[in-house]
Backbone as CSV, one residue per row, in Angstrom:
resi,resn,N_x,N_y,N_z,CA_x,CA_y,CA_z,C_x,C_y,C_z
1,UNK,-40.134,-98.669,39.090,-40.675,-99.286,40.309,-41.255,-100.653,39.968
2,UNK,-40.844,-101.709,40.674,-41.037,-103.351,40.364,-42.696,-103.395,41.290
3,UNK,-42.826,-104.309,41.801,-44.230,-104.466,42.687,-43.772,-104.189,43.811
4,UNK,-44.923,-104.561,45.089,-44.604,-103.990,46.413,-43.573,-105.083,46.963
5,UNK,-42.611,-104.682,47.793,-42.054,-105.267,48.641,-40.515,-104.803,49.639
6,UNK,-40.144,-105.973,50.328,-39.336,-105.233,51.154,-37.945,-106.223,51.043
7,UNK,-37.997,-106.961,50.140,-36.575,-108.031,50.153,-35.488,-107.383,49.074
8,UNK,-34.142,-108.019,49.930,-33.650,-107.474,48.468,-32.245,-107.968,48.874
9,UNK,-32.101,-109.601,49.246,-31.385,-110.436,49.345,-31.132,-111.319,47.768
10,UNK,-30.420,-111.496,47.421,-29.901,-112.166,46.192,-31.113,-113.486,46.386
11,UNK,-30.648,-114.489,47.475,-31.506,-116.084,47.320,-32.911,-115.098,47.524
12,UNK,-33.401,-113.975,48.476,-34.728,-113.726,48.090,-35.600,-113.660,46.893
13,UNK,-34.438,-112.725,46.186,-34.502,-112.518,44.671,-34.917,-113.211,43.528
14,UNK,-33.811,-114.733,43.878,-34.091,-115.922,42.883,-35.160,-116.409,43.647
15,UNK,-35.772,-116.349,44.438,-37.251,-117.351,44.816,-38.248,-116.419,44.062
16,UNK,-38.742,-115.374,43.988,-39.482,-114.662,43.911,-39.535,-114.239,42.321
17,UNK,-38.519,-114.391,41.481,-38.471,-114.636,40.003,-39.551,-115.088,39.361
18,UNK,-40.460,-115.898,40.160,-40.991,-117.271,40.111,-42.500,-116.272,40.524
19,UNK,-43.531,-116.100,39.160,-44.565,-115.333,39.903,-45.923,-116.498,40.857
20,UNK,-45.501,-117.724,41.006,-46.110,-118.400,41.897,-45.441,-117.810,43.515
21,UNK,-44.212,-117.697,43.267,-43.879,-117.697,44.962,-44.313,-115.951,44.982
22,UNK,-44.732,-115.154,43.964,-44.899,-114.024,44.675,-46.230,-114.264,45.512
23,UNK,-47.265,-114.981,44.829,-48.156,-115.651,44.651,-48.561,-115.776,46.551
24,UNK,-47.747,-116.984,46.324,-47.193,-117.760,47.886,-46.762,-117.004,48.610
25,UNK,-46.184,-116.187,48.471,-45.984,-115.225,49.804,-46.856,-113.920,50.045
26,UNK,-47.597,-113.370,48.995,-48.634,-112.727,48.852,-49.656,-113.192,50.394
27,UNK,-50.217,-114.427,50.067,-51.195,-114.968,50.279,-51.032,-115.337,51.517
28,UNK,-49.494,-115.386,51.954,-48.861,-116.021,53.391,-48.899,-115.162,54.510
29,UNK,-48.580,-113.576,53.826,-48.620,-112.031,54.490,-50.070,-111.918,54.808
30,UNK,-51.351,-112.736,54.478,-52.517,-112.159,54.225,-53.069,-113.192,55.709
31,UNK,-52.814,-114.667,55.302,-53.063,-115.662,56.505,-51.981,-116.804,56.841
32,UNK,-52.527,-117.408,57.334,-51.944,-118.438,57.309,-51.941,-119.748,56.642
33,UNK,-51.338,-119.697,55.950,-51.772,-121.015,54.909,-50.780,-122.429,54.439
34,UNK,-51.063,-123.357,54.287,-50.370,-124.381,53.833,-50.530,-125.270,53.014
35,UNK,-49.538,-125.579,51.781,-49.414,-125.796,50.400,-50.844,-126.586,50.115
36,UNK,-50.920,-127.412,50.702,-52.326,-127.980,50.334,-53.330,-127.133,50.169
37,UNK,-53.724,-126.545,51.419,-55.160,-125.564,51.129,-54.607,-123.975,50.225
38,UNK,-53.718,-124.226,49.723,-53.372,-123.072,49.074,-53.885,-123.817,47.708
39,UNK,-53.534,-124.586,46.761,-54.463,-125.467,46.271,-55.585,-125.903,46.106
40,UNK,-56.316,-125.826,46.845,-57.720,-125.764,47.509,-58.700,-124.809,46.736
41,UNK,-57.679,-123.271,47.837,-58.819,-122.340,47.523,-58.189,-121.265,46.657
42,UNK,-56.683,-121.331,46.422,-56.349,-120.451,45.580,-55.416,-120.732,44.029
43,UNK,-55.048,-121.797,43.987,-54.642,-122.233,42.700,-55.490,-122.200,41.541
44,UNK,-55.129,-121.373,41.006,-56.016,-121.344,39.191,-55.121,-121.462,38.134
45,UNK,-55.642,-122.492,37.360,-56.873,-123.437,36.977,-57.068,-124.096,37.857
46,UNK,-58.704,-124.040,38.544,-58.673,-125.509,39.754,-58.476,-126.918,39.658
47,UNK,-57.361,-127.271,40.185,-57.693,-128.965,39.535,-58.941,-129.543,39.555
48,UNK,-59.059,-130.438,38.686,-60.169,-130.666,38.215,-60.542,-132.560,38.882
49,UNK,-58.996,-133.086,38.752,-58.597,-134.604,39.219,-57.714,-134.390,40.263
50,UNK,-57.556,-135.607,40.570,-56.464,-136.235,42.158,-54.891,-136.296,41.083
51,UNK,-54.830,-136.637,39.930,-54.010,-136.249,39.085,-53.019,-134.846,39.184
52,UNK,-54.170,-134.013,39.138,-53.762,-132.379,38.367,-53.882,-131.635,39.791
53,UNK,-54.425,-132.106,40.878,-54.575,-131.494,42.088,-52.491,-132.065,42.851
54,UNK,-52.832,-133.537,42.676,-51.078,-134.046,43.168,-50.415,-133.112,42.535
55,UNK,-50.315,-132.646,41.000,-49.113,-131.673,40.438,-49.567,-131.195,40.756
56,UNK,-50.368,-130.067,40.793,-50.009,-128.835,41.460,-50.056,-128.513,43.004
57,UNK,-49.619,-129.156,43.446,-49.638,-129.687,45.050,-48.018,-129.850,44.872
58,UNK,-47.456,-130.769,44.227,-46.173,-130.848,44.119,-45.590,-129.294,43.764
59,UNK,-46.111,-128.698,42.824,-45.674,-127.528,42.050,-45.238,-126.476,43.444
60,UNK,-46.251,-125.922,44.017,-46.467,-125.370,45.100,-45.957,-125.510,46.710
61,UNK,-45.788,-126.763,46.922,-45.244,-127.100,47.849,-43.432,-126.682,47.677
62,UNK,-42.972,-126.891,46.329,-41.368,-126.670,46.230,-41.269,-124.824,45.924
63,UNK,-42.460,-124.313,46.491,-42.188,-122.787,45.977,-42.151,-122.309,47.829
64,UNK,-43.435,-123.383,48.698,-43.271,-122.843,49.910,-41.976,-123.320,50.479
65,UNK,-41.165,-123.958,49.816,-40.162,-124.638,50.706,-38.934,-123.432,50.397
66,UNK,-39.209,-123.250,49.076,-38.049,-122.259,48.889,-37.939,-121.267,49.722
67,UNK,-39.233,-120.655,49.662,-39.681,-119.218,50.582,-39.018,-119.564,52.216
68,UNK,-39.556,-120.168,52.152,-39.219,-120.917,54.154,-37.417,-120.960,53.759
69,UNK,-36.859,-121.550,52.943,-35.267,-121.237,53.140,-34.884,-120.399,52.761
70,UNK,-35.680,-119.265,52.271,-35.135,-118.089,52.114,-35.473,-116.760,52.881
71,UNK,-36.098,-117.921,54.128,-36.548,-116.804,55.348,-37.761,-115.639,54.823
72,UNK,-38.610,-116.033,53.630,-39.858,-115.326,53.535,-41.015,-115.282,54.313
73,UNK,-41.133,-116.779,54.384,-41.641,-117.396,54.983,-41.617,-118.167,56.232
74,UNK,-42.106,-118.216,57.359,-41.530,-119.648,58.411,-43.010,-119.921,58.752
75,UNK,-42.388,-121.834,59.235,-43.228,-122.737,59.581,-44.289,-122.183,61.149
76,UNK,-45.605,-121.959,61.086,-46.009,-121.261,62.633,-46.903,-122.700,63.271
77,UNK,-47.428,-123.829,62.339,-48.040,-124.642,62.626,-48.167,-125.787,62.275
78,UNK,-48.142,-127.187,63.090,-48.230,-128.479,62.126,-49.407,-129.811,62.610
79,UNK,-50.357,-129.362,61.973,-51.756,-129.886,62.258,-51.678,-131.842,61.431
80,UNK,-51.961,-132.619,62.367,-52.208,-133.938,61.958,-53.253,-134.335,61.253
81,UNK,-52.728,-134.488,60.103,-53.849,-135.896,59.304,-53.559,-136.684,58.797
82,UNK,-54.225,-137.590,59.168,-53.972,-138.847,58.527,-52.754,-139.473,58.739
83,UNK,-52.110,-139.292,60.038,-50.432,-140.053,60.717,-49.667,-139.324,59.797
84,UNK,-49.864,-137.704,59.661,-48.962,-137.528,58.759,-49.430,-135.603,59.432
85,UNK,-48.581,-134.715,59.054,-48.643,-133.218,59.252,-49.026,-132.267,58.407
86,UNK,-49.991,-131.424,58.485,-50.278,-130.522,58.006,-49.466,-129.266,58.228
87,UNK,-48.503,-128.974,57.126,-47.531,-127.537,57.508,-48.184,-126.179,57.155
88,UNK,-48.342,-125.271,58.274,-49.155,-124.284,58.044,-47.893,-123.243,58.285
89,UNK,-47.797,-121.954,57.164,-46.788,-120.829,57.198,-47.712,-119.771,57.129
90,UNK,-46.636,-118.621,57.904,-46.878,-117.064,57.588,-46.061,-116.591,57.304
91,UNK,-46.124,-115.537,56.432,-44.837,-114.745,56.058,-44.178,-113.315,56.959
92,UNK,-43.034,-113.552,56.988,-42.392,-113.019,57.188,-41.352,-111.471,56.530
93,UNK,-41.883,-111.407,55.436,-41.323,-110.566,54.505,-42.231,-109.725,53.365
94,UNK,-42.013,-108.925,52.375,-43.322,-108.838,51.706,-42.255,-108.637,49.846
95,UNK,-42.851,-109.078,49.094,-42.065,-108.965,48.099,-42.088,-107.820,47.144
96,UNK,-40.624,-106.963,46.990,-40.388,-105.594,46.538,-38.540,-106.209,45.848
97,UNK,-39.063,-105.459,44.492,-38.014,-105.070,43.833,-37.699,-103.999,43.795
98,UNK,-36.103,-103.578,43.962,-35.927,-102.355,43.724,-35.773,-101.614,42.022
99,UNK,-35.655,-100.899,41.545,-35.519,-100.030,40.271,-34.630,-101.052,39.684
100,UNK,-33.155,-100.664,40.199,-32.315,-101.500,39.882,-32.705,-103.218,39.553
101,UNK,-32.980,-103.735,40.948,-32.831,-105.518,40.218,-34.116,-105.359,39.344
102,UNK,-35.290,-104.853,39.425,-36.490,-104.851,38.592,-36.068,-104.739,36.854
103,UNK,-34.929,-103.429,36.796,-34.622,-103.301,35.439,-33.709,-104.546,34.658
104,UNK,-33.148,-105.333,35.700,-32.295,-106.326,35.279,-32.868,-107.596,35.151
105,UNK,-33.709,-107.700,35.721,-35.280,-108.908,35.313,-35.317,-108.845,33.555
106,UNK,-35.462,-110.201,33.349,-36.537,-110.552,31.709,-37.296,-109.927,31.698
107,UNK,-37.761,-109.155,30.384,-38.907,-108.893,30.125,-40.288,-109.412,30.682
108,UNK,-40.201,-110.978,29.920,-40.995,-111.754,30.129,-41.139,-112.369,31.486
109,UNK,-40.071,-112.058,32.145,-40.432,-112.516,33.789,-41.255,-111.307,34.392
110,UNK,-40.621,-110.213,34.034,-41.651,-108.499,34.668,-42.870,-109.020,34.209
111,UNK,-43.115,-109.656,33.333,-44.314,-109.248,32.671,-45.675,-110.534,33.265
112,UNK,-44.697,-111.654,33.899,-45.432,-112.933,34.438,-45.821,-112.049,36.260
113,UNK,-44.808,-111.763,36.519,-45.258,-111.214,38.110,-46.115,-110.215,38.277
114,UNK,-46.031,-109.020,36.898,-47.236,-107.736,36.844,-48.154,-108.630,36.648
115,UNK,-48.704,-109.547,35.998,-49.955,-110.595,35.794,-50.273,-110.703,36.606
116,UNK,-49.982,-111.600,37.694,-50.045,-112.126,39.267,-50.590,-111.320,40.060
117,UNK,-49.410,-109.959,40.012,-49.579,-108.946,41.015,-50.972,-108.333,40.640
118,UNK,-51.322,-108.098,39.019,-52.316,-107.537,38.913,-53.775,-108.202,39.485
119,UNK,-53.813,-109.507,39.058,-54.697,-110.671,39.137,-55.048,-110.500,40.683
120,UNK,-53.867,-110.800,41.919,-54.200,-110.600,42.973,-55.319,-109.258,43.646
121,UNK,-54.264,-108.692,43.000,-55.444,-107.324,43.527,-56.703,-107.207,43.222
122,UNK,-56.803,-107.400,41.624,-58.119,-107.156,40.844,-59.463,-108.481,41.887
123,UNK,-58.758,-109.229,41.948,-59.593,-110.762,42.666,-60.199,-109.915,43.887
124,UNK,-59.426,-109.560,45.118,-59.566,-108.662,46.250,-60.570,-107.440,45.668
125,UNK,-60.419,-106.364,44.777,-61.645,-105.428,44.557,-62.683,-105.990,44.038
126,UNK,-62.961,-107.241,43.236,-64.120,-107.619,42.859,-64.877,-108.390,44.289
127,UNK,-64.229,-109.147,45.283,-64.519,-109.898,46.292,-65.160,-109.025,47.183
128,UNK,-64.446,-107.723,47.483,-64.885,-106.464,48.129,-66.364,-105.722,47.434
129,UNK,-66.408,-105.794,46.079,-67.470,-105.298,46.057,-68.267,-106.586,45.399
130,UNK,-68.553,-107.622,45.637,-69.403,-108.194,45.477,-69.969,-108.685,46.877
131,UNK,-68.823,-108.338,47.982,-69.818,-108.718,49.630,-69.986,-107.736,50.086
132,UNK,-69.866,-106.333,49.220,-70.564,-105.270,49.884,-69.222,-104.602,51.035
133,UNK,-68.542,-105.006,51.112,-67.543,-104.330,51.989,-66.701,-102.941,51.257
134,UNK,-66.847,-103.094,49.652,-65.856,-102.147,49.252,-66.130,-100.666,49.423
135,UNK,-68.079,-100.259,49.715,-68.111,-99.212,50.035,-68.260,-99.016,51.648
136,UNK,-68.879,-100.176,52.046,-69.303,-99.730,53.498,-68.551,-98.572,54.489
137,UNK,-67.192,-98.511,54.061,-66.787,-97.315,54.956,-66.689,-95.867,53.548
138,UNK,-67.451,-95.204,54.147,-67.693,-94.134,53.304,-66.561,-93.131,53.462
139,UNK,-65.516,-93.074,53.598,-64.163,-92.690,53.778,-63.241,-93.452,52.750
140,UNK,-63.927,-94.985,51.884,-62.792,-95.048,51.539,-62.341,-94.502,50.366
141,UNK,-61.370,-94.880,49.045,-60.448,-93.960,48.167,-60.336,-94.841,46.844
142,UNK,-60.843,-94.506,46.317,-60.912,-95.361,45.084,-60.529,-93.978,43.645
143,UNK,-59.480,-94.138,43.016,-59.759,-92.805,42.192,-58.309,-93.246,41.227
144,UNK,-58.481,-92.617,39.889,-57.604,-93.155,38.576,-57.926,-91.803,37.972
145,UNK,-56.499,-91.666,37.016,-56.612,-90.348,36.027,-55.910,-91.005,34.459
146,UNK,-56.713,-90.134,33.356,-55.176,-90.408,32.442,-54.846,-89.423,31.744
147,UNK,-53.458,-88.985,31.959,-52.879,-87.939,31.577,-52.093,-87.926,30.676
148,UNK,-50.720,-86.881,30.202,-49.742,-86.778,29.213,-49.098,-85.902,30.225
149,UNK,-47.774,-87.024,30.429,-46.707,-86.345,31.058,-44.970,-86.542,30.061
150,UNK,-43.968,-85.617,30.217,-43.036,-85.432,29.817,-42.204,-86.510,30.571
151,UNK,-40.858,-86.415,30.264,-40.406,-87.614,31.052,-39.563,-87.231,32.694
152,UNK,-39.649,-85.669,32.939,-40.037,-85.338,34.226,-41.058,-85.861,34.915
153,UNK,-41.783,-85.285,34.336,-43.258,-85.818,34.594,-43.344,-87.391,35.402
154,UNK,-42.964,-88.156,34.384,-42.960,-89.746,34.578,-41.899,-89.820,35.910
155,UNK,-40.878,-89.414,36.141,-40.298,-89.333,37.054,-40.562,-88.917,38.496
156,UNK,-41.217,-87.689,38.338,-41.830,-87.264,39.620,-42.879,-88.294,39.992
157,UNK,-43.990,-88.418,38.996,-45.262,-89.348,39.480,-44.392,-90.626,39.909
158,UNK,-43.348,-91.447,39.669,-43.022,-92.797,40.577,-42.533,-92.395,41.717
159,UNK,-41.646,-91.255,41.687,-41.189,-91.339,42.981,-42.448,-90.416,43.732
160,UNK,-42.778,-89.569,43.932,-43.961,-89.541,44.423,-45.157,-90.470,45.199
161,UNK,-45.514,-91.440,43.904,-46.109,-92.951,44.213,-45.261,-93.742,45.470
162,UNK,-43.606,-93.756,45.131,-43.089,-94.588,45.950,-43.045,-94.045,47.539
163,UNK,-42.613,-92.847,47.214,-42.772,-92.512,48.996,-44.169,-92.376,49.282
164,UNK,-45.021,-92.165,49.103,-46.546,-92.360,49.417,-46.583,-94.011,50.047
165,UNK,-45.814,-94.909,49.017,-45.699,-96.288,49.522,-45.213,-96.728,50.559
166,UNK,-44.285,-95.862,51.089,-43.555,-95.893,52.154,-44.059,-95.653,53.405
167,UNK,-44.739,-94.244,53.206,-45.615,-93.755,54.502,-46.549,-95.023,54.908
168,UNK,-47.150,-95.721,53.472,-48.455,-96.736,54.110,-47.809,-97.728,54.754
169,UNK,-46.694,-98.356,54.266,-46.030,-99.297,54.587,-45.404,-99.164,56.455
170,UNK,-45.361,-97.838,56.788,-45.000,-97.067,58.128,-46.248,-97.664,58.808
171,UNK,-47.197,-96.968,58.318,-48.963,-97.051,59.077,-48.986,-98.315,59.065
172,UNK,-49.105,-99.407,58.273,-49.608,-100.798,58.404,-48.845,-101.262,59.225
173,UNK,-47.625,-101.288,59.058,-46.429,-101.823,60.522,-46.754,-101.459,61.857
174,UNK,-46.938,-99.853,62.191,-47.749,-99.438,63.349,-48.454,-100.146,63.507
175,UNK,-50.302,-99.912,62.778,-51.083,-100.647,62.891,-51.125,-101.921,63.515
176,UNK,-50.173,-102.685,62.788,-50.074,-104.043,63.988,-49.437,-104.528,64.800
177,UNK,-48.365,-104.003,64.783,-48.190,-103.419,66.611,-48.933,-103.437,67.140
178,UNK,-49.689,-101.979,67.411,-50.558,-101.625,67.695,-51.496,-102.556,68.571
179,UNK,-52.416,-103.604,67.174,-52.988,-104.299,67.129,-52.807,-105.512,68.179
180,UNK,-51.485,-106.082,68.349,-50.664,-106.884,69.347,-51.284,-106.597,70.542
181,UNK,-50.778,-105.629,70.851,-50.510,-104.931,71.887,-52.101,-104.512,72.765
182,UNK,-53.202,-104.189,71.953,-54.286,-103.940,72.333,-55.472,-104.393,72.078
183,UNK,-55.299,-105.866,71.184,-56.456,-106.485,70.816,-57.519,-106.197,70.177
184,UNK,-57.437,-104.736,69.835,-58.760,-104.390,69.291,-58.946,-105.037,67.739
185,UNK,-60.327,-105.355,67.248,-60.317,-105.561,66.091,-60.024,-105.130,65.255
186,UNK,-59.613,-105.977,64.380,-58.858,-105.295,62.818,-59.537,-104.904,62.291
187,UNK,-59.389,-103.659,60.744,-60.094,-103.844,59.786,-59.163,-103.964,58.874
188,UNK,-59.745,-105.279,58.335,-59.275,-106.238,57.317,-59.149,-105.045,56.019
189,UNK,-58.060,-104.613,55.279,-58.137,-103.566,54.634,-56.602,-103.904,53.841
190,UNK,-57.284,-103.147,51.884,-56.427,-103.553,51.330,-56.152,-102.008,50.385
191,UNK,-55.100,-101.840,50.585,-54.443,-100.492,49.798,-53.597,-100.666,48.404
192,UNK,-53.596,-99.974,47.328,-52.548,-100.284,46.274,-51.610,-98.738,45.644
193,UNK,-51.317,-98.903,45.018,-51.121,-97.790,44.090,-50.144,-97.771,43.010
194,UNK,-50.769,-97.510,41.886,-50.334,-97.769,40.195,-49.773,-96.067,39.706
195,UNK,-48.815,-97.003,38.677,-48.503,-95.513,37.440,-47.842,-96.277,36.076
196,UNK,-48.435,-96.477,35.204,-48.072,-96.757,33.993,-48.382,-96.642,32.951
197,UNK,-47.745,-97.127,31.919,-47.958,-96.059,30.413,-49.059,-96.443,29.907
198,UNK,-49.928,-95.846,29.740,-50.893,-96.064,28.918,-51.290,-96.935,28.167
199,UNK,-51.866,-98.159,27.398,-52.270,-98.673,26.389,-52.146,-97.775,25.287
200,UNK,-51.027,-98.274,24.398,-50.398,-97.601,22.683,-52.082,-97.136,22.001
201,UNK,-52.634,-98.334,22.075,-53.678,-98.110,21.349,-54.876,-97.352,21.629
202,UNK,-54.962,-96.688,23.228,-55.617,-96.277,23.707,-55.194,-94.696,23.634
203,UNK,-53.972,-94.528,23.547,-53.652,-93.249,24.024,-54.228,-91.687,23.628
204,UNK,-54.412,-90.523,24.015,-55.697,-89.986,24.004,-54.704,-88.965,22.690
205,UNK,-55.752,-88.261,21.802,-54.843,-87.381,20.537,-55.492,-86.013,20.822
């Protein structure tokens, strides 16, 4: 199982190689954003100069353009400054490898997008519990095990994991529908779910 998502178009494929555009479309599914203020408030290392802020402004901007021609993304807004447009996107798609193209990925590319993917999330549970939102609903689900499984074992727990992924992926789609349709307020809410091998050096005897 690759990270979450739902593409699985060849040009989707080659944009998303790229763990900035998972990055970029991550962040696009979440609001609305455009290459500049993506820069702003979410590019790390922060630029520091008008130098290192232009590259990575350049960097970023050719990852939202890709996304937008590869239908991840589309244009929803174009705000004026300065006799010139501010392009604001949302996404349209959410990024998922299947077994297959995941196993046919570089190493070293799996291993740049699990970074990302991890980084993203981990950023979101520390943000959550440092404004106090991560417990406030006393319903929510926070819970990890570590076990020794056979390679049944390993098999059942992904697919297991994956259709569990599926059902949420059902509910959140409802959900905003839903949401459309009846205005009520959201709750801003973020779900995950992991299975992988252990740390070699950790592993229990």
């Amino acid at each position: 199982m690759g990270v979450s998502a739902e593409v699985g178009r060849s040009t989707a494929l080659g944009v998303l190689k790229h763990p900035l555009a998972v990055q970029v479309l991550t962040v696009c599914n979440e609001e609305r954003m455009s290459p500049s203020t993506f820069v702003e408030e979410r590019y790390r290392p922060k630029p520091k100069t008008d130098k290192e802020f232009k590259n990575a402004l350049s960097q970023i901007a050719y990852h939202f353009r890709c996304l937008e021609k590869a239908e991840l993304i589309e244009l929803v807004d174009m705000i004026p400054r300065r006799g010139t447009f501010e392009r604001v996107y949302g996404g349209t798609a959410r990024a998922r490898f299947s077994d297959e193209e995941w196993t046919k990925m570089p190493e070293d590319e799996r291993r740049r997008i699990s970074t990302v993917t991890w980084q993203g999330l981990m950023a979101r549970v520390e943000t959550a519990m440092l404004g106090d939102s991560f417990d406030e609903r006393v319903e929510r689900c926070l819970a990890w095990t570590a076990c020794k499984l056979d390679g049944r074992g390993w098999a059942d727990m992904i697919a297991t994991i994956e259709a569990h992924w599926d059902e949420l992926e059902t509910i959140r789609e409802d959900a905003e529908a839903r949401l459309e349709e009846t205005g009520e307020e959201p709750i801003s809410t973020t779900f995950g779910a992991m299975g992988f091998e252990s740390p070699r050096i950790l592993k229990q005897t």
